[in-house]
Backbone as ProteinMPNN parsed JSONL, in Angstrom:
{"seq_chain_A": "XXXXXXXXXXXXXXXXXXXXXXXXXXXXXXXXXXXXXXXXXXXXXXXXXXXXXXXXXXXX", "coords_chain_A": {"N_chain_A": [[6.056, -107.068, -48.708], [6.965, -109.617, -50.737], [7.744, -109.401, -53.433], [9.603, -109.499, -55.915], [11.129, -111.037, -54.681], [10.028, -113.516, -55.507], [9.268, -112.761, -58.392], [11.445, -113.084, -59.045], [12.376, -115.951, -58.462], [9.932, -117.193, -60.043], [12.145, -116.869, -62.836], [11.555, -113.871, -64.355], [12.141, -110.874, -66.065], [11.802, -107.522, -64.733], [10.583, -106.04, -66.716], [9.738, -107.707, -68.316], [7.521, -108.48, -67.005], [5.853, -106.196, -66.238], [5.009, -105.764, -69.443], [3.784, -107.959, -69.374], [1.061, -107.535, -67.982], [0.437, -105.287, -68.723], [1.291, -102.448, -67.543], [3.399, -100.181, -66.618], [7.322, -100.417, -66.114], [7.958, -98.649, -63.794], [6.372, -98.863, -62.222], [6.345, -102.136, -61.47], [8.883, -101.83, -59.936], [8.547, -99.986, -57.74], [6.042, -101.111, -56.516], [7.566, -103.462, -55.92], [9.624, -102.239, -54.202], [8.122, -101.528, -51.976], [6.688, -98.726, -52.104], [4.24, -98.635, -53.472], [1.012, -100.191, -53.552], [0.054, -103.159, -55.294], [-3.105, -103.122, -56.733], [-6.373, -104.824, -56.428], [-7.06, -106.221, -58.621], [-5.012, -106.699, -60.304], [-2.907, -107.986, -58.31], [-4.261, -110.394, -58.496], [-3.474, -110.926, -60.709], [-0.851, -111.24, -61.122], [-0.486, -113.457, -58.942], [-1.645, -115.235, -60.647], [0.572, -115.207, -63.024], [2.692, -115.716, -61.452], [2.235, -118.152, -60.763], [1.451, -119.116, -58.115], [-0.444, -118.037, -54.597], [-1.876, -115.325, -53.419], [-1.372, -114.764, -50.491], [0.856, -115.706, -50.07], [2.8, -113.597, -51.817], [2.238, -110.741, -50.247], [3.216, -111.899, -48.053], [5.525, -110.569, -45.363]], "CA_chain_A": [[5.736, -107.863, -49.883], [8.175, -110.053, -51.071], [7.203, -109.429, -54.671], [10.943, -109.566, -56.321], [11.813, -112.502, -54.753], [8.382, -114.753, -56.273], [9.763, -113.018, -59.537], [12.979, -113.84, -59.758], [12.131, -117.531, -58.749], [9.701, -117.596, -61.808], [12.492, -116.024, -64.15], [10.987, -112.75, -65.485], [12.75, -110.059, -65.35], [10.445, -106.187, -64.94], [10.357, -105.814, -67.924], [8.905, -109.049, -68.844], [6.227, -108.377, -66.17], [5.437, -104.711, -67.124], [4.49, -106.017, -70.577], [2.257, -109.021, -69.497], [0.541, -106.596, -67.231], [0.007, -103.737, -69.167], [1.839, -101.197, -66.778], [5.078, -99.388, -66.837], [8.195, -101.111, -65.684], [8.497, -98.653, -62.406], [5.391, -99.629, -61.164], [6.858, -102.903, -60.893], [9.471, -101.532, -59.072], [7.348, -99.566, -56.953], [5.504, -102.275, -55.91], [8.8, -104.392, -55.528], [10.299, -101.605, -53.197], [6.959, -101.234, -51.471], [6.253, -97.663, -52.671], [3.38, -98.45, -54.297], [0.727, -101.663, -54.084], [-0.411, -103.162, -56.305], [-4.702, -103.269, -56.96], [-6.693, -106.281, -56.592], [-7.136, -106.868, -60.258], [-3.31, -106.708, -60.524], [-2.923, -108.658, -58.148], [-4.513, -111.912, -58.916], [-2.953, -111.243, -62.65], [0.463, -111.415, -60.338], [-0.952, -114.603, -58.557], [-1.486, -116.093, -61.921], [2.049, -115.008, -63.854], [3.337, -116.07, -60.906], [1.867, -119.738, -60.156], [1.318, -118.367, -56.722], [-1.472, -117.473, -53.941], [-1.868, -113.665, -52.964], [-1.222, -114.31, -50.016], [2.339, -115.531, -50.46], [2.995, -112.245, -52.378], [2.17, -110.05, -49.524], [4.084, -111.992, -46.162], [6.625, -109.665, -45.115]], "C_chain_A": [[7.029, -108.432, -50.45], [8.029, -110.29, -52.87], [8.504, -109.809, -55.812], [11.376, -110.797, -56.331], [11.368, -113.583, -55.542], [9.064, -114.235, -57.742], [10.561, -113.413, -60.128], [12.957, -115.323, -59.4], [11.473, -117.559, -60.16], [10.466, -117.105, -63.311], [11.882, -114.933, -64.973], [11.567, -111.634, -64.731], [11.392, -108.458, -64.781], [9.683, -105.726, -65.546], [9.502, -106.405, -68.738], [7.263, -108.684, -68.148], [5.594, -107.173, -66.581], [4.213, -105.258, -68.113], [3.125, -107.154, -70.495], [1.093, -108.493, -68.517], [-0.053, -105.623, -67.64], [0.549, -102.95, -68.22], [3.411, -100.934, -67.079], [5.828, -100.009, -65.902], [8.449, -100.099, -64.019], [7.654, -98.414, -61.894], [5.772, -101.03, -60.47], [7.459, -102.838, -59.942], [8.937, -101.245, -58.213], [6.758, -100.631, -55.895], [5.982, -103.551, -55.291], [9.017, -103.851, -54.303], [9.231, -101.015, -51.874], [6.375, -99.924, -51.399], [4.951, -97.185, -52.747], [2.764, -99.959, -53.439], [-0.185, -101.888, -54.634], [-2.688, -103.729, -56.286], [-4.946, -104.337, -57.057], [-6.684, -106.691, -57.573], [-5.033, -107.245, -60.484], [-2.229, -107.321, -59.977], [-3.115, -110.485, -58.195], [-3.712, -111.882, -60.658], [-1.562, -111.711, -61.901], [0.666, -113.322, -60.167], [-0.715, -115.388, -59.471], [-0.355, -116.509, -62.697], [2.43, -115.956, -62.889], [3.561, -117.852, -60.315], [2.286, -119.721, -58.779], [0.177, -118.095, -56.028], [-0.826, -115.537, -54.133], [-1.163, -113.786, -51.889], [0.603, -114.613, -49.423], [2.66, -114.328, -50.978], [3.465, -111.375, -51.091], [2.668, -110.606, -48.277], [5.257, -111.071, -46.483], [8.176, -110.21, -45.128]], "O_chain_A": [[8.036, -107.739, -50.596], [8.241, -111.386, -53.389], [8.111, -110.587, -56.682], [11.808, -111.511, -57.237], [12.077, -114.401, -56.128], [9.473, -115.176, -58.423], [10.658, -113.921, -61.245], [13.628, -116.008, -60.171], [12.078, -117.828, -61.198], [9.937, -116.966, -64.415], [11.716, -115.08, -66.184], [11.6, -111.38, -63.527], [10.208, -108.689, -64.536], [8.591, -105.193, -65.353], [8.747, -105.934, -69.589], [6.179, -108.661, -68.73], [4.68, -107.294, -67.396], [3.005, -105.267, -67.876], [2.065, -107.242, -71.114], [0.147, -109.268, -68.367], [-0.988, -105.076, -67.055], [-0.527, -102.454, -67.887], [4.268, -101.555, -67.708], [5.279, -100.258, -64.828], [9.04, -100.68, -63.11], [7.798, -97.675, -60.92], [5.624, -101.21, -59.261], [7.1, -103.47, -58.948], [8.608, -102.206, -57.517], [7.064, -100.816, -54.717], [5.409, -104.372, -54.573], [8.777, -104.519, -53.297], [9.584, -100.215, -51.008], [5.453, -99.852, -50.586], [4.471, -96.101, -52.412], [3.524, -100.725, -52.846], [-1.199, -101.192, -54.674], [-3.173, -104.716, -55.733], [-4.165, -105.107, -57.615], [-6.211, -107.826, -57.622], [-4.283, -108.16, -60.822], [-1.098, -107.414, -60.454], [-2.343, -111.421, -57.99], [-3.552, -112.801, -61.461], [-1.222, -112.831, -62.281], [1.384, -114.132, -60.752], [0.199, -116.211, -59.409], [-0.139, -117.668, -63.049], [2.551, -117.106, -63.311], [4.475, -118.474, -59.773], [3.321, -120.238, -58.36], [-0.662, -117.777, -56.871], [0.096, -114.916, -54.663], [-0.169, -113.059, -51.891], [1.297, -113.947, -48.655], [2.957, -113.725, -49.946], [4.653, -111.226, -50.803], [2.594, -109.845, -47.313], [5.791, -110.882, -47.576], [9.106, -109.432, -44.915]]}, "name": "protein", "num_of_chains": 1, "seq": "XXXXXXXXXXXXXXXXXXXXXXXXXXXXXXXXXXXXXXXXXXXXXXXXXXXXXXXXXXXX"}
C-alpha cells in the first residue's frame, strides 16, 4: 500500500488524518507501514480525503 506517499502528495500530515477519520494517529501509521489495513468503510473515507480511487491506495 502506498498509503504515505498519496498523503504526503495531498499535504496532511497523521495527525491531520487521524482527526478527520476518527482513529488514533498509529493506526495511520500502521496502515502506512503495512501492519495493519485499513476496513472498507475507512477506506473509501481515505479515497475521499484523498481525491483518489482505492485502488491506487493499495498497488504495491
Amino acid at each position: 500500500m502506498i498509503l504515505k506517499e498519496i498523503r504526503n502528495k495531498a499535504g496532511l500530515t497523521q495527525k491531520e488524518v487521524s482527526m478527520k477519520l476518527g482513529v488514533y494517529q498509529n493506526i495511520i501509521s500502521q496502515w502506512e507501514t503495512g501492519e495493519r489495513t485499513p476496513r472498507a468503510e475507512k477506506l473509501i473515507q481515505l479515497a475521499k480525503l484523498f481525491n483518489c480511487n482505492i485502488d491506487e491506495m493499495l498497488k504495491d
